[in-house]
C-alpha positions in Angstrom: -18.4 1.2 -30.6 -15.0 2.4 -29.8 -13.2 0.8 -26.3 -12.0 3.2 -23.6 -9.2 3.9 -22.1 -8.7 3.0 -18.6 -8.3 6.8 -18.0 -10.9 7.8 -20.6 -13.4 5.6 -18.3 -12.6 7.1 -15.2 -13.0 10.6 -17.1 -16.3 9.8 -17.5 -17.1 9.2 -13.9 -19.1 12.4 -12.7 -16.7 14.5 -11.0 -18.4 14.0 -7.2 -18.4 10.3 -8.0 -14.4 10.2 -8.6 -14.4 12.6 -5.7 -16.1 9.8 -3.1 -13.6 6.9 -5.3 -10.6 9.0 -4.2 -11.6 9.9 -0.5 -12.9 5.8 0.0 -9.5 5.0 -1.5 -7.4 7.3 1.0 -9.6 6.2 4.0 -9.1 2.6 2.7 -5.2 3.1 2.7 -5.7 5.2 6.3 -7.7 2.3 8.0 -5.0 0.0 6.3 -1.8 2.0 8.4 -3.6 2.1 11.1 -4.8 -1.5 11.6 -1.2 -2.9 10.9 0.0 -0.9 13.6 -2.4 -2.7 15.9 -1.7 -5.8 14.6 2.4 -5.1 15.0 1.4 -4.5 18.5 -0.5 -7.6 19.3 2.4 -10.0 17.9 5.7 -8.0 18.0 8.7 -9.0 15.5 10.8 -11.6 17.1 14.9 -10.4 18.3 17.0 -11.5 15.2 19.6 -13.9 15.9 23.1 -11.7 14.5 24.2 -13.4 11.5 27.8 -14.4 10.8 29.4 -10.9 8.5 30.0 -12.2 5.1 34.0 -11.1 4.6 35.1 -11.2 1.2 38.7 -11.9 0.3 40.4 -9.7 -2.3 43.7 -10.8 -2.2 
């Protein structure tokens, strides 16, 4: 028995099955956005304290 190939595997996936992978993986990524928004809200990003400029001498 010969091994597949990653792609040759997902090739073989009927056509509406690798239709519902795709749209569960965009929804998946969607819900993702969307819930780290909501989180960003709930515990904003502290004020960063100005750090000293780095000045490099080239004399």
């Amino acid at each position: 028995m010969q091994r597949k190939s990653l792609w040759g595997s997902y090739k073989s996936i009927p056509p509406r099955s690798r239709m519902f992978i795709g749209l569960a993986g965009m929804a998946f990524a969607a819900i993702g956005i969307l819930v780290s928004d909501k989180i960003e809200e709930q515990y904003p990003v502290e004020q960063r304290v100005e750090s000293v400029p780095i000045v490099i001498d080239r004399s």
